[in-house]
C-alpha positions in Angstrom: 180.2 85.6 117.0 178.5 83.0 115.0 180.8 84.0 111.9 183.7 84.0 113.5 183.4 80.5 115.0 182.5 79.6 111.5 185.5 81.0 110.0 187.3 78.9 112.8 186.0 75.7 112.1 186.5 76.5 108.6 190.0 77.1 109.1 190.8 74.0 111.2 189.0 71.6 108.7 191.3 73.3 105.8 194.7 73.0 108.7 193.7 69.1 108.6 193.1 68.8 105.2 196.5 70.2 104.2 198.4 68.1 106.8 196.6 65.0 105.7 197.4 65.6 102.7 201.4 66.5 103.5 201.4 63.2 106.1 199.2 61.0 104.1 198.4 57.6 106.0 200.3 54.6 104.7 199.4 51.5 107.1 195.7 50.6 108.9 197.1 51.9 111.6 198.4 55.1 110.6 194.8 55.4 108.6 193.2 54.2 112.7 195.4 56.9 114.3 193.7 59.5 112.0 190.1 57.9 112.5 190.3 58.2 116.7 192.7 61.8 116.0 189.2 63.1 113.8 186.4 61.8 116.5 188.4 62.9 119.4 188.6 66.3 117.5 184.6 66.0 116.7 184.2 64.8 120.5 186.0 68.1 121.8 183.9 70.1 119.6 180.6 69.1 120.3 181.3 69.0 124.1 182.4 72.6 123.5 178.8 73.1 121.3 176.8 71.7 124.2 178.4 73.8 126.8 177.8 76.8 124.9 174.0 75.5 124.3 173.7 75.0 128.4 175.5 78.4 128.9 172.7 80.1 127.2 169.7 78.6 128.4 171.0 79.0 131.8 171.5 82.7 131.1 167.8 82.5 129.5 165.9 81.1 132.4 167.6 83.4 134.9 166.3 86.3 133.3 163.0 84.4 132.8 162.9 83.9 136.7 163.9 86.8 137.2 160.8 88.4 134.9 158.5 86.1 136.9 159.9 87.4 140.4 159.0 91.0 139.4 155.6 90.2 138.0 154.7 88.4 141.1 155.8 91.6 143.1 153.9 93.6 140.8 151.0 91.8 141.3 151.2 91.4 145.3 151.6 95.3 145.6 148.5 95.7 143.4 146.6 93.5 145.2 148.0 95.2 149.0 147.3 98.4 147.6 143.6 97.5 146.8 143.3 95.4 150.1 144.2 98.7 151.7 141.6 100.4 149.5 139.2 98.1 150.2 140.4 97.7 154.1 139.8 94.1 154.1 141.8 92.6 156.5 141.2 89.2 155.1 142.8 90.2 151.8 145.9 92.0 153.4 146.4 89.5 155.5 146.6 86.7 152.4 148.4 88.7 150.1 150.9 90.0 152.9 151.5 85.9 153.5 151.9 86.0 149.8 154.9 88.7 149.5 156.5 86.3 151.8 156.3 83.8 149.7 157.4 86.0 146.7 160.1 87.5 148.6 161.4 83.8 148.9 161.0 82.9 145.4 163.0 86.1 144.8 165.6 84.9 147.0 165.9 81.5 144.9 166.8 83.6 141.9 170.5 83.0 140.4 172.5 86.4 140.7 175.5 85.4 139.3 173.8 84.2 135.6 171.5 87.6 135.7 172.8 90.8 133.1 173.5 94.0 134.7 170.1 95.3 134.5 168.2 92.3 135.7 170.3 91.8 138.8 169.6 95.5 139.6 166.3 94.7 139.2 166.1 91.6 141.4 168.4 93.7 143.9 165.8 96.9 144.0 162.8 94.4 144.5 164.1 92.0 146.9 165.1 95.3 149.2 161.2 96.9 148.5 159.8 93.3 149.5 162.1 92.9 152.5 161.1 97.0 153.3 157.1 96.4 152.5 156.7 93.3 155.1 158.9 95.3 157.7 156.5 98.1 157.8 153.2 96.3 157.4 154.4 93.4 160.5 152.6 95.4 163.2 149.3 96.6 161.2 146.3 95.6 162.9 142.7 95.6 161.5 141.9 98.7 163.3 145.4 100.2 161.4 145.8 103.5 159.4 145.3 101.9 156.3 145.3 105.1 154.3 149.2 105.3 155.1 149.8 102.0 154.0 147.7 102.3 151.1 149.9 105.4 149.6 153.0 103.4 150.5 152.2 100.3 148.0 150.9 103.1 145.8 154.2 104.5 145.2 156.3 101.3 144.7 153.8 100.0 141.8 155.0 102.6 139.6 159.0 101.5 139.9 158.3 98.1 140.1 156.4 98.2 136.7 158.9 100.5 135.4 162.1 97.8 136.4 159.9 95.0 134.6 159.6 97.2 131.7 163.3 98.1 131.5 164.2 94.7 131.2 161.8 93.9 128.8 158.6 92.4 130.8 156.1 95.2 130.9 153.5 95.0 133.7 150.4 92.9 132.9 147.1 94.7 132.7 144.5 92.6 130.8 142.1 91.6 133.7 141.3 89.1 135.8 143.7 86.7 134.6 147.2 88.5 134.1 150.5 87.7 136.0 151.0 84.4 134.8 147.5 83.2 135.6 147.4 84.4 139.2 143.7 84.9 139.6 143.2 88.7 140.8 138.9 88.6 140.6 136.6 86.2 140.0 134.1 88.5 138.2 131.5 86.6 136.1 132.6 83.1 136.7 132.9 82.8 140.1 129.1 82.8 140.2 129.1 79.9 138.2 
């Protein structure tokens, strides 16, 4: 693509170049009439440059929200699924207020700049999202938590496997991953 707008440019600069030459400029003014005729040229151009430019890094941070959205799910599930492990009710009941909050951010997210793939993606995990705080509205502390625990167990593995289809494996490397989230505080929370 890059080539062939080359080859373009190329071919316009050599179309003016023979015409200037055929109609060469006699007077100031014909000589001002091809001064504003080249920067209005240039002008168009570079508008056209810049719109391309914006066009891209649009497309660029949709799919880099997009990313983020699906890491975030990731990360909430993980942290449900051990919270239903655990059966802490203090950490289901944060992390649950957290998938709302995801499920919002995944809301925000552009469809119409996202690639076939990543809007399937955002799709599939704003459905699970919308699906996982349906069924965990009425659990109560004294709730089966083993049957909630199985269901965020089997939605890690497609969420990881949408983020690595579109090029964002799942983060694993500790207390730190997702962006920074903490999950733990390990060693230095007794600090």
């Amino acid at each position: 693509m890059r080539k062939l707008g080359g080859v373009a440019i190329g071919a316009g600069v050599g179309f003016l170049i023979v015409i200037g030459w055929i109609f060469r400029p006699a007077t100031s003014g014909e000589w001002a009439a091809w001064v504003q005729t080249f920067g209005v040229l240039v002008a168009i151009f570079w508008a056209a440059r810049l719109q391309v430019a914006a066009s891209r890094q649009g497309l660029r941070q949709a799919g880099q929200v997009a990313a983020m959205f699906a890491s975030h799910m990731h990360w909430v599930f993980r942290e449900l699924n051990d919270a239903c492990i655990k059966r802490s009710w203090e950490d289901y009941s944060v992390h649950r207020r957290i998938l709302q909050e995801v499920l919002m951010q995944g809301r925000e997210v552009t469809l119409q700049l996202l690639d076939g793939r990543s809007l399937a993606m955002v799709s599939s995990l704003r459905t699970i999202a919308v699906e996982a705080l349906e069924k965990t509205e009425g659990h109560t502390n004294t709730g089966n938590w083993m049957h909630l625990q199985l269901y965020f167990d089997r939605r890690l593995p497609s969420i990881a496997a949408w983020l690595s289809a579109t090029g964002n494996p799942p983060e694993s490397s500790g207390p730190t991953d997702y962006a920074g989230l903490r999950t733990s505080f390990g060693p230095m929370g007794n600090l």
